[in-house]
C-alpha positions as CSV (number, residue, x, y, z in Angstrom):
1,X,36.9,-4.1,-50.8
2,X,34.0,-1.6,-50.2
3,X,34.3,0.4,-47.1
4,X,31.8,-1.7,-45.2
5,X,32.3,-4.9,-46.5
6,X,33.1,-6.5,-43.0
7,X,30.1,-4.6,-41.5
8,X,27.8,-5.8,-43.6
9,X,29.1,-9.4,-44.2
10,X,29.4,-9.7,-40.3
11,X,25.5,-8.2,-40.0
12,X,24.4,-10.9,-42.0
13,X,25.3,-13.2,-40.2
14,X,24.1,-11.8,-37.2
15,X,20.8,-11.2,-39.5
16,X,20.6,-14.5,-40.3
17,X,20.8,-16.6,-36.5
18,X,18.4,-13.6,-35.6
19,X,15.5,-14.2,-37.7
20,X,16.2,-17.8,-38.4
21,X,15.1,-17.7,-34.9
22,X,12.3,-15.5,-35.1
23,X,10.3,-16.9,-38.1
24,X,10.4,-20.3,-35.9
25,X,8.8,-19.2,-33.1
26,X,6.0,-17.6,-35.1
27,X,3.4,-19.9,-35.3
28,X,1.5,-21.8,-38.5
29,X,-2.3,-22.5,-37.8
30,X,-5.5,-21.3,-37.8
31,X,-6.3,-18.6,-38.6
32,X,-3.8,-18.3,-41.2
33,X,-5.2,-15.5,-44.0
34,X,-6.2,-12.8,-41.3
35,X,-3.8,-13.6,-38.8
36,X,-0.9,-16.2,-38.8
37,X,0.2,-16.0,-43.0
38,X,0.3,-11.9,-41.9
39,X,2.9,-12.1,-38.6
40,X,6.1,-12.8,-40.8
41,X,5.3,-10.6,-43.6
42,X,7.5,-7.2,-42.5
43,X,9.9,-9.3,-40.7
44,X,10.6,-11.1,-44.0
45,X,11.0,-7.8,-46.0
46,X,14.9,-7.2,-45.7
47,X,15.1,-5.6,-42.4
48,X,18.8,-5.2,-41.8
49,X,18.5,-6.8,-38.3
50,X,20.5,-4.2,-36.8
51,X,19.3,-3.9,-33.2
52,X,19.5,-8.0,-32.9
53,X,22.8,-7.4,-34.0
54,X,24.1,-5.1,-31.6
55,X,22.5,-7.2,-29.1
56,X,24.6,-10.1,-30.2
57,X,27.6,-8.8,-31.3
58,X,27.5,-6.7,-27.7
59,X,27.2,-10.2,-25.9
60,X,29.8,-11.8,-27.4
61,X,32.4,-8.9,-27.6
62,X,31.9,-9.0,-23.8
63,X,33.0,-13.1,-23.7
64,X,28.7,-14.4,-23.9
65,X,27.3,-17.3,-25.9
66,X,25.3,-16.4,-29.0
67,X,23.0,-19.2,-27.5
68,X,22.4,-17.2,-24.6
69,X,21.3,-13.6,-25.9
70,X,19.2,-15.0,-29.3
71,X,15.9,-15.2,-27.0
72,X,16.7,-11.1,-26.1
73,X,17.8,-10.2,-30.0
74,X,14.5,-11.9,-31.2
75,X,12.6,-10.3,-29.0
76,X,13.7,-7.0,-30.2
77,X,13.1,-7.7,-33.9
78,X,9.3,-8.6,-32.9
79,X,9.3,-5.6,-30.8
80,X,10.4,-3.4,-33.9
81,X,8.3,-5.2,-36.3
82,X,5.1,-4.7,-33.8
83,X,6.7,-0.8,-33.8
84,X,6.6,-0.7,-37.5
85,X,3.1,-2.1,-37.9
86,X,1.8,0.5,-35.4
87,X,3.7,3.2,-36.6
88,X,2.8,2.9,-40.3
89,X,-0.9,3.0,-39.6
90,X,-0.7,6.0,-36.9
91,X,1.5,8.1,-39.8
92,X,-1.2,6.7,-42.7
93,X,2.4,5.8,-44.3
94,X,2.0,3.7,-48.0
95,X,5.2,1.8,-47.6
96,X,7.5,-0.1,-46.0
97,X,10.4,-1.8,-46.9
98,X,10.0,-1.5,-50.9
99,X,6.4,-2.5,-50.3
100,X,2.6,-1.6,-49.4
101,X,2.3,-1.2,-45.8
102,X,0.2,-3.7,-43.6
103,X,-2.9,-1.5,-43.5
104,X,-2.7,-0.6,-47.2
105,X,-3.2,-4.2,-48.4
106,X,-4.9,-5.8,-45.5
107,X,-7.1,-2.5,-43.5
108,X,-6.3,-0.7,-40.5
109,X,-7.8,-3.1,-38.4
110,X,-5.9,-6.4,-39.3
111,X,-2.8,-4.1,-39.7
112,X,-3.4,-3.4,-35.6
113,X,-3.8,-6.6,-34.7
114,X,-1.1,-7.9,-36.1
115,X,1.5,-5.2,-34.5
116,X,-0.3,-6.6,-31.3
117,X,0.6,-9.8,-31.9
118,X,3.7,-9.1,-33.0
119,X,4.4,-7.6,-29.7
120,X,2.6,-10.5,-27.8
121,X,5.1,-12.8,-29.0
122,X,8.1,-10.5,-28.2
123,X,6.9,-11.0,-24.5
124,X,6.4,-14.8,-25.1
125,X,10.4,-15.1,-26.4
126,X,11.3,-12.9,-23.3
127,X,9.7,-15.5,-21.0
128,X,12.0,-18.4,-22.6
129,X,15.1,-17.1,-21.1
130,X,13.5,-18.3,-17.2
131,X,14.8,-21.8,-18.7
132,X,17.6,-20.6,-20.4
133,X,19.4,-17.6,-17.8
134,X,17.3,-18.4,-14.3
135,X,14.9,-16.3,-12.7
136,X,16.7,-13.5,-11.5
137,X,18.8,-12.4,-14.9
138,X,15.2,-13.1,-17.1
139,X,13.2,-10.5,-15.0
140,X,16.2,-8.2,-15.1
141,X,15.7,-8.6,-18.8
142,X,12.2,-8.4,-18.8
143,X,12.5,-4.9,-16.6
144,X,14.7,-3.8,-19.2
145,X,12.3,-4.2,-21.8
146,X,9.8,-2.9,-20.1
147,X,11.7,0.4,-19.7
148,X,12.2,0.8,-23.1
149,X,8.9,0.0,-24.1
150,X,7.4,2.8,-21.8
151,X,10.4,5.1,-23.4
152,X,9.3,4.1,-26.7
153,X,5.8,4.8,-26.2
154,X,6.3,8.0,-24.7
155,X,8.7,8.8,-27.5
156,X,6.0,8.3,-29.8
157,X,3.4,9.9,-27.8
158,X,5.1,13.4,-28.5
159,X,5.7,13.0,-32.0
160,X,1.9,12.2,-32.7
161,X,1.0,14.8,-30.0
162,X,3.5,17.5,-31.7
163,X,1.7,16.5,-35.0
164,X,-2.1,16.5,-34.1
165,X,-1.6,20.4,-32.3
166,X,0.8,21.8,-34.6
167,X,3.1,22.4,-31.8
168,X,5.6,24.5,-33.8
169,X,7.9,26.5,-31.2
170,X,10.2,23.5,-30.9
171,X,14.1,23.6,-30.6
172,X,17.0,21.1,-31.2
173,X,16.9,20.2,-27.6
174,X,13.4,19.0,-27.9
175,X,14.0,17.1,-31.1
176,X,16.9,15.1,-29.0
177,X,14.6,14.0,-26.6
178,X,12.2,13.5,-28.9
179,X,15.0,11.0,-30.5
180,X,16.3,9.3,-27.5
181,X,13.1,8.0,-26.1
182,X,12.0,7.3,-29.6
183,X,14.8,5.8,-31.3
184,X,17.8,5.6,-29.3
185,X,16.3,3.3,-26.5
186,X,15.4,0.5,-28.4
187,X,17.2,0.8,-31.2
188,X,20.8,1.1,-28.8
189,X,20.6,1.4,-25.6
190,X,18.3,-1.6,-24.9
191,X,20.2,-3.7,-27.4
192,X,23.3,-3.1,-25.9
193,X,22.1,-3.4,-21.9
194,X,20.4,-6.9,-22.8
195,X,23.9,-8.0,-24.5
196,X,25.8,-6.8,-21.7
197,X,23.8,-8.2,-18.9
198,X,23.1,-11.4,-20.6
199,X,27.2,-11.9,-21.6
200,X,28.0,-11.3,-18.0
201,X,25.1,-13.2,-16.3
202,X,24.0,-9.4,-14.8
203,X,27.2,-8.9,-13.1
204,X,27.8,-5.3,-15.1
205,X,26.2,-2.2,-14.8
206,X,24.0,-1.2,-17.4
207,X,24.0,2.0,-17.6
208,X,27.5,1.8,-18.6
209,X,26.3,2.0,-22.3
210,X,23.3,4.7,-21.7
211,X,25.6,7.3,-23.1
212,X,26.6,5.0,-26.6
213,X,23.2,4.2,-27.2
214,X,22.1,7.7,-26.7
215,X,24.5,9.1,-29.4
216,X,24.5,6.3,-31.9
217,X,20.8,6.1,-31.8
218,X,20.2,10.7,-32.4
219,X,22.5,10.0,-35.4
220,X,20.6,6.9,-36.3
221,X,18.1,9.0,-36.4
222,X,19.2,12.1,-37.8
223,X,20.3,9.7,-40.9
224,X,17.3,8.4,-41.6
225,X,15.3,11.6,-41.9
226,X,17.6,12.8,-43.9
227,X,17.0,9.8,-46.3
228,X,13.6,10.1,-46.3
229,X,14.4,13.7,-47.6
230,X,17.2,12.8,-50.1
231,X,17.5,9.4,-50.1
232,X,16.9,7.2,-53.4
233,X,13.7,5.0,-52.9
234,X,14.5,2.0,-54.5
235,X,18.0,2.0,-51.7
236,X,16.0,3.4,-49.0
237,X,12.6,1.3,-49.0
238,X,9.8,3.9,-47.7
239,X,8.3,6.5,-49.3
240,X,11.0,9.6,-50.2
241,X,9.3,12.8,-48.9
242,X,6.9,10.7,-46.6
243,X,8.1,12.9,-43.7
244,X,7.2,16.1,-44.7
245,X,3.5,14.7,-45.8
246,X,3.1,13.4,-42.5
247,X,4.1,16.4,-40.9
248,X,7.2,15.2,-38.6
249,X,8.8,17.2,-36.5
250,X,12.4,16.4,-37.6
251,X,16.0,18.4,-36.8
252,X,15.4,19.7,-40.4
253,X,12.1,20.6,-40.0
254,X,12.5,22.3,-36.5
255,X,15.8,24.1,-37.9
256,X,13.3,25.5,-41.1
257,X,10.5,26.6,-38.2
258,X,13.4,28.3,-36.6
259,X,15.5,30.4,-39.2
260,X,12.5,30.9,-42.2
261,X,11.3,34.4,-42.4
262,X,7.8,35.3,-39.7
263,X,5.8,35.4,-43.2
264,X,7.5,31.5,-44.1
265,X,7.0,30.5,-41.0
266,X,3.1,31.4,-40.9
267,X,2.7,29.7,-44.2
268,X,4.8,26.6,-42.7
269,X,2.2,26.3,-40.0
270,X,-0.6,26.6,-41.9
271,X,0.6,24.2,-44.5
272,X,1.4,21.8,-41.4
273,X,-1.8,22.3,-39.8
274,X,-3.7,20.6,-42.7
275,X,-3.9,16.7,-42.7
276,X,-1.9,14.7,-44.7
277,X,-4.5,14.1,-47.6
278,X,-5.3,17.9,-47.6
279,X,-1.3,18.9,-48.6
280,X,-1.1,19.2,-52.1
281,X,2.5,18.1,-53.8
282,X,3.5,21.8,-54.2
283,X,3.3,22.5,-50.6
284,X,5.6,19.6,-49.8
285,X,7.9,20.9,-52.4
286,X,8.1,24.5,-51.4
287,X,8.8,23.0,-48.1
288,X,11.9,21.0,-49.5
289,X,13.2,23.9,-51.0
290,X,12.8,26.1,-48.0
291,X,14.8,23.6,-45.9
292,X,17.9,23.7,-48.8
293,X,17.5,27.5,-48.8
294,X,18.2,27.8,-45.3
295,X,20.7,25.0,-45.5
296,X,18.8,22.9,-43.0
297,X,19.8,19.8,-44.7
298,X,23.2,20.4,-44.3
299,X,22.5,21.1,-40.8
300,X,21.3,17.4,-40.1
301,X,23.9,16.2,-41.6
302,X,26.6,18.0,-39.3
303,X,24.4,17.0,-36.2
304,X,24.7,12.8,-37.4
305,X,28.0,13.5,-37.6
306,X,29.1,15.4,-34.7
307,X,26.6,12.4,-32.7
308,X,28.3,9.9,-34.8
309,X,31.5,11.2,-33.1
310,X,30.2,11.5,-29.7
311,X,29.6,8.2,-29.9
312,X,32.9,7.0,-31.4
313,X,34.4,8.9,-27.9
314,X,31.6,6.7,-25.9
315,X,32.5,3.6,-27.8
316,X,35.8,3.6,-26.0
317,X,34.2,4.0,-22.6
318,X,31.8,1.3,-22.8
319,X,34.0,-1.6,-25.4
320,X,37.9,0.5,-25.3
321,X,39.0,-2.2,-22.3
322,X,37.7,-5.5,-24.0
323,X,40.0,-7.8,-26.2
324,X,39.7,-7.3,-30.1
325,X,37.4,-9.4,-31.6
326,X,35.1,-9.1,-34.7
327,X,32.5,-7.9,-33.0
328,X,34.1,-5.4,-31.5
329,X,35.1,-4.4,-34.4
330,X,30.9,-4.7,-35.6
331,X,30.0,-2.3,-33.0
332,X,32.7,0.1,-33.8
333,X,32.3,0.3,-37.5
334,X,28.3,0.3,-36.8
335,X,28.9,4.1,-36.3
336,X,30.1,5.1,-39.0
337,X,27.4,3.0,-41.0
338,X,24.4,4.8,-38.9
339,X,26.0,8.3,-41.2
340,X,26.9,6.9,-44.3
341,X,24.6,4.0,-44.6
342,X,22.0,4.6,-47.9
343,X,19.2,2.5,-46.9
């Protein structure tokens, strides 16, 4: 038995009710070529589902009905999708999920729309649960989403805003909050607030799980910039490298700015000051060797581990006092799978 064998057998099946769920409420009519064929097309690309599973596993570990929390996990998948969409055009990425991105085969413009739409119906599924929970828990879970949606946006506003002015006097604590509003809110801490409200018809405080989320999600993170460094593409799905083209501030990247020599670090920020077409593939490439000469690789991956344990700590805080169940045990072994996961 491989060592995440449950995990990953119990994340497809949360993977599966998830976007079973989804691709249904997507809609098949005109117009289809420019508009409705294109709104499953990432969602239908392998995602692992993760953040609808912790959603659903966090629901039912606290004694819910999967019934009850598949509006919320859908949601959240269309929400990430939407991200995706958006992202991929604002970083002039060139894939996604072992494929072309959205703008790359269809133009920027389509590519837009659709991460608009994509959101649009996020919103649509958030209004089903009026029916489904009553008035008062669905606009708890509404306000919840829009939290992390401003979080999110602002998340994202400082990366692209770090990018376009070469901001290069950054430290680790600015990376983290760079991270947690981000990453960690909608990829943890929203998940797991929507399960836990919607398991215990809003009779639990949310917050409860900020501190989780928070953790889990900066090693989440933390991981996947170092696979886009080291990570194998055919395993990992985006382009390898795509980072330092694009000029993200990572931990790595931010370590490098920080512990290079003043002449390094005056080439660094004129090699990051160009745009992504002007960087030639020796730039990138001195880069990478400047981060393994300084060990800032191996300084990511300490961070995602010593997050990884501050969240194993938190797990206990927020899950320790519930009955054992399988998806308890899902949430748990999700931790270690954010640092050792390949993909």
């Amino acid at each position: 038995m491989s060592q995440f064998e449950f995990f990953e057998k119990r994340l497809d099946f949360y993977r599966e009710v998830a976007f079973s769920n989804l691709l249904s409420v997507l809609p098949a009519r005109e117009p289809k070529r420019y508009f409705y064929d294109l709104l499953p097309e990432y969602p239908k690309r392998s995602g692992k589902g993760l953040r609808a599973a912790l959603c659903l596993a966090t629901c039912l570990a606290y004694g819910g009905r999967i019934q009850n929390a598949i509006n919320s996990a859908v949601a959240i998948e269309l929400f990430h999708n939407g991200f995706l969409v958006h992202d991929d055009v604002q970083d002039e990425s060139m894939f996604r999920r072992g494929n072309e991105t959205l703008h790359t085969k269809h133009g920027i413009g389509v590519a837009i729309n659709i991460g608009n739409a994509l959101n649009l119906f996020s919103l649509q599924v958030l209004m089903k649960n009026q029916a489904l929970l009553g008035s008062k828990l669905a606009w708890q879970l509404f306000s919840e989403s829009s939290e992390m949606l401003r979080q999110t946006l602002e998340g994202q506003a400082l990366e692209l805003g770090w990018i376009r002015d070469n901001v290069c006097d950054l430290s680790d604590r600015d990376y983290l909050r760079l991270a947690l509003k981000k990453t960690a809110w909608y990829t943890c801490i929203y998940p797991c607030r929507a399960g836990g409200l919607i398991a215990t018809g809003g009779g639990i405080n949310p917050d409860r799980f900020y501190r989780f989320g928070w953790f889990l999600g900066i090693a989440f993170q933390i991981q996947d910039d170092l696979l886009n460094l080291v990570g194998n593409y055919g395993q990992y799905g985006k382009e390898i490298g795509g980072d330092l083209w694009e000029g993200k501030r990572t931990l790595m990247l931010i370590h490098l700015l920080n512990h290079c020599s003043s002449q390094e670090k005056a080439e660094l920020k004129a090699i990051l000051a160009l745009s992504r077409p002007e960087r030639t593939e020796d730039q990138v490439e001195w880069i990478y060797e400047k981060m393994i000469h300084y060990g800032s690789i191996a300084f990511g991956r300490k961070c995602a581990r010593q997050f990884a344990g501050a969240a194993l700590y938190e797990f206990h805080n927020a899950y320790g006092h519930l009955p054992d169940s399988e998806d308890k045990r899902f949430i748990l072994e999700m931790v270690l799978y954010m640092i050792e996961r390949e993909c």
